[in-house]
BALO-660063 format. One record per atom (N, C-alpha, C): residue in three letters; y negated, x, z negated. Coordinates in pm, whole numbers, plus 50000, padded with zeros to 5 digits. Atoms other than C-alpha are relative to their C-alpha. Layout:
REM BALO-660063
ALAYXZ;...
This chain:
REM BALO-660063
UNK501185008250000;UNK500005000050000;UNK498745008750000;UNK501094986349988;UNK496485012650097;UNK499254997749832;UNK501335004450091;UNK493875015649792;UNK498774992950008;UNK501185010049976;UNK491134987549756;UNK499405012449944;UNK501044993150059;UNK487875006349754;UNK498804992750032;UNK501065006149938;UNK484904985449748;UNK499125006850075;UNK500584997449925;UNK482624988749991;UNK498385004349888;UNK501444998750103;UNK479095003449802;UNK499004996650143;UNK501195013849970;UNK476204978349906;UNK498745005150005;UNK501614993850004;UNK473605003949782;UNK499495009050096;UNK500744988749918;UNK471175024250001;UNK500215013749977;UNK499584992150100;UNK472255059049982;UNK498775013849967;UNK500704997350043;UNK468915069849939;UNK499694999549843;UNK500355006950128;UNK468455050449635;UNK501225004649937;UNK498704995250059;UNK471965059149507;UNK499155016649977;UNK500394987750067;UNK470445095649502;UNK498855003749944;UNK500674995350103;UNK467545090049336;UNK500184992749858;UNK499355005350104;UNK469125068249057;UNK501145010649938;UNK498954986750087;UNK471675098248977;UNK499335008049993;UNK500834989850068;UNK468545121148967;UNK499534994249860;UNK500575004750165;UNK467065098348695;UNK501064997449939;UNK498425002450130;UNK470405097548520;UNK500035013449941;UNK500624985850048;UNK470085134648477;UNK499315002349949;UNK501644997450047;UNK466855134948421;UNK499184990449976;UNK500785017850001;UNK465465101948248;UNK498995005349949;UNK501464998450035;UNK461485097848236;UNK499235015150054;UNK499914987349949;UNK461145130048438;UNK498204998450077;UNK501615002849962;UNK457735115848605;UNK499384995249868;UNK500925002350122;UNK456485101748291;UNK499945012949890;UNK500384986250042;UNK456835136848126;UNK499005008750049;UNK500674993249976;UNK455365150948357;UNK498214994450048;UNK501435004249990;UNK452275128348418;UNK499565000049830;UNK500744995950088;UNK451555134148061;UNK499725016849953;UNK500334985549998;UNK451775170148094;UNK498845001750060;UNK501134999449902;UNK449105170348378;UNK498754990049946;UNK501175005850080;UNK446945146248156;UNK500095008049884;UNK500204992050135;UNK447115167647867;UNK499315011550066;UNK500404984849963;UNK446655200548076;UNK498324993650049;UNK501115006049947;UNK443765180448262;UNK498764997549876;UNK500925000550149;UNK442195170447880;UNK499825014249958;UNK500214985650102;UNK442425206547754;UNK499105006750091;UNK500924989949887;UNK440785221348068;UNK498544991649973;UNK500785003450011;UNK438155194648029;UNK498905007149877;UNK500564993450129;UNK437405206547665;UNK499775013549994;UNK499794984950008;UNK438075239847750;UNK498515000750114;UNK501074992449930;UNK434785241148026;UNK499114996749859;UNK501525004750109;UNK432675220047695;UNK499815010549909;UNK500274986450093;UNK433445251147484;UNK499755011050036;UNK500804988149946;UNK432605274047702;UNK498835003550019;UNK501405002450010;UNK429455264647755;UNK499554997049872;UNK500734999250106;UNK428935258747402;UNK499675014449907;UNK500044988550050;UNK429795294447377;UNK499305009350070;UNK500974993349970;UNK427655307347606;UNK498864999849968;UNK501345002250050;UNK424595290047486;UNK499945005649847;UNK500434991650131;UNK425405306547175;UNK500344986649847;UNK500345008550068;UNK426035275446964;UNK501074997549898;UNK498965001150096;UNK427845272846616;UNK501605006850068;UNK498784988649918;UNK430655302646765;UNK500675000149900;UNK499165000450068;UNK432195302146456;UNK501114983449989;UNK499485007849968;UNK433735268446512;UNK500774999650161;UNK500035000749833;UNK433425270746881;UNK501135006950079;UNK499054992449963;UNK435515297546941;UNK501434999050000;UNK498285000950060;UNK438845287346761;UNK500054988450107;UNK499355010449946;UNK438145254846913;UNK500274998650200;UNK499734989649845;UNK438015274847283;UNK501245002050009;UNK498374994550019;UNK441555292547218;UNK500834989050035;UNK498635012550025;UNK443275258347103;UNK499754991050149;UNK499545007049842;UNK441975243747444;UNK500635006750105;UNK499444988949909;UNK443225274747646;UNK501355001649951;UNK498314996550112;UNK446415274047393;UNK500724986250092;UNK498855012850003;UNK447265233247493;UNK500335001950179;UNK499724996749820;UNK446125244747896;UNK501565005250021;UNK498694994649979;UNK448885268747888;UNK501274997249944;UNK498645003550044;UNK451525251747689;UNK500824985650135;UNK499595008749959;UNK451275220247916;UNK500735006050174;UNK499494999049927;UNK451705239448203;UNK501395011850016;UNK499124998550059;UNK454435259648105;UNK501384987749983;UNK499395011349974;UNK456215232348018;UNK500484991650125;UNK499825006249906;UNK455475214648324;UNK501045012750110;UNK498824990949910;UNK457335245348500;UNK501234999849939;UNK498194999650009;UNK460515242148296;UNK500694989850043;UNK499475011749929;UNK460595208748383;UNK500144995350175;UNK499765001049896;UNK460325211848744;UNK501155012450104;UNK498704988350000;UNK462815243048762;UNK500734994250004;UNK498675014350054;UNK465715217048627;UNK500024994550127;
């Protein structure tokens, strides 16, 4: 007797991007908050620059420079391990 094998119904486009997001669930929503985070830190990161060129309260200014140049480079980072995978 032969083996029943159903016939698959699905597109086999769609079949291969449904077994990428099985692998990899929320893989765009990771990464659109990576690119809004990196996008927020760069923002903050030109406002402290300029607050540090004009010279203005540097003792605050400065740390808070770093931590926007710190979240720049973590998000994108990140965003490269996740698109390596």
């Amino acid at each position: 007797m032969a083996e029943f094998k159903p016939k698959s119904s699905i597109d086999p486009e769609l079949r291969r991007r449904l077994k990428a997001e099985i692998k990899s669930p929320y893989r765009g929503l990771r990464q659109f908050i990576y690119v809004s985070c990196a996008a927020s830190g760069a923002i903050g990161g030109v406002v402290f620059l300029f607050k540090v060129l004009a010279g203005r309260d540097l003792e605050t200014t400065i740390p808070n420079l770093a931590l926007q140049i710190g979240v720049v480079a973590l998000m994108v980072w990140l965003l490269r391990i996740d698109r390596s995978k």
